[in-house]
N, C-alpha and C positions, 0 to 999 in steps of 0.2 A: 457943261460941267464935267468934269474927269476926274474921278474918283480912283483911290489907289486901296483895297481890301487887302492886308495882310494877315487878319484876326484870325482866329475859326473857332472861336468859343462862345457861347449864349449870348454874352453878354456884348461883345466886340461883333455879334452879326448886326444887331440892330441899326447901328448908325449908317452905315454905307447904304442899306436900304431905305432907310426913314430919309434919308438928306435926298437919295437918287429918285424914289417915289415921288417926295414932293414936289423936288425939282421937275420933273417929266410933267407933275400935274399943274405946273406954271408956264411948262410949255417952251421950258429948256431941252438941248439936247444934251441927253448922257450919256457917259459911257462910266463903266466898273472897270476896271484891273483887277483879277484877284488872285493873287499869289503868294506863295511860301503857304503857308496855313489857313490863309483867308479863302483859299479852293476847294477845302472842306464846306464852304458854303453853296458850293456849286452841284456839290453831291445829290443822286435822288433821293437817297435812304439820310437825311440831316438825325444825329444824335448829339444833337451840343450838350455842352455840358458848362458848367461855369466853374471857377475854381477862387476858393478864399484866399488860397495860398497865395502870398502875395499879393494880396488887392487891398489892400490899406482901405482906398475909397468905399468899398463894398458895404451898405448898411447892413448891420444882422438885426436878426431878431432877437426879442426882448431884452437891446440892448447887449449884447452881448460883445461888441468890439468896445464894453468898458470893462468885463471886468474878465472876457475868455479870453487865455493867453494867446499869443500868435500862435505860440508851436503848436497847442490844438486845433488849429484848423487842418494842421500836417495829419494828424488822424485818419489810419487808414479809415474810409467809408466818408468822410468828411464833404468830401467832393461834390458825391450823389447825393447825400442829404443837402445840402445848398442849393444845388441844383433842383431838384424836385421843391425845392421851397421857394425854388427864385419862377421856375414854372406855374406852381401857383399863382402867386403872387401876378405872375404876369397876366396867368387867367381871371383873375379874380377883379382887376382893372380895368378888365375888355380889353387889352394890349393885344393887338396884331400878333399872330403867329409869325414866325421867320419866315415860315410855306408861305403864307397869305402874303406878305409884302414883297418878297422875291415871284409871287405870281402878278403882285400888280404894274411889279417892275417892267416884267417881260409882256405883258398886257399894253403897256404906255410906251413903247419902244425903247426902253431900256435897252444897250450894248453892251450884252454883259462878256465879257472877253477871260478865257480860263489860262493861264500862264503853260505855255505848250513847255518850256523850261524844267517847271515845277512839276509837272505831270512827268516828264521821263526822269527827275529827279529820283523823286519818291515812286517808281515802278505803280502806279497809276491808270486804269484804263477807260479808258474814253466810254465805254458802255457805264460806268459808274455816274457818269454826269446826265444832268438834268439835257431834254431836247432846247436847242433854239440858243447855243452859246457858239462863241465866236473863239477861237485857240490861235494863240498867236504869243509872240513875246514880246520883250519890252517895246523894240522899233514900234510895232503894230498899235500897243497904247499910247506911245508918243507921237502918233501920225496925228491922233486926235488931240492930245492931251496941248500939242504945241501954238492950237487954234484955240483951245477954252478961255472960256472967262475965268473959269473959278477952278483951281486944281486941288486933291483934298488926300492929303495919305492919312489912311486911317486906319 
């Protein structure tokens, strides 16, 4: 399976690792892409954040995407308040931390690959990322991506 990460916020980490996780523990081989923004998930010091703005799908609490205008989600502080609520919530379900699924990634031999591109893009240093990733650019993800069964941009 050959995943494509372009997310880098709370909410867009989960899936690349929950799909790559599983699959590793079905006894697929993976591999991750993670580029433009989604290489924030490669970081050792991870600060996601989620954001309202713009996410229509986002449930709030106590109902609030019936009766809180959009533009109030644009509020300054808005952000971090979601986000520490969406934290919760994550805790509060037993839900996998990012760290913990991205360690069981790399535990199941996950290939997690960091867009060498993206990194001299955005002026990026290779000491910022986590040990045990593979840097390379699109060619490199499509060596594998071209033999998958399953390809996933997400």
């Amino acid at each position: 399976m050959a995943l494509i990460a372009t997310k880098g916020s709370l909410d867009w980490a989960y899936p690349p690792f929950i799909l790559a996780s599983t699959a590793a523990a079905l006894d697929y081989e993976v591999s991750i892409f993670f580029t433009f923004y989604g290489l924030q998930l490669l970081k050792k010091d991870l600060d996601l954040e989620v954001s309202p703005l713009g996410n229509p799908g986002m449930p709030m609490p106590m109902s609030m995407d019936k009766w809180f205008p959009v533009m109030g989600t644009a509020l300054p502080g808005m952000q971090s308040v979601m986000t520490s609520m969406m934290k919760n919530k994550i805790r509060s379900k037993g839900v996998s931390s990012i760290e913990d699924l991205r360690a069981a990634c790399i535990e199941m031999d996950v290939k997690l690959i960091g867009c060498q591109m993206t990194i001299d893009l955005f002026d990026m240093k290779h000491e910022d990322f986590i040990d045990g990733i593979d840097l390379g650019g699109a060619a490199t993800f499509l060596e594998f991506a071209g033999e998958a069964d399953i390809s996933l941009f997400i």
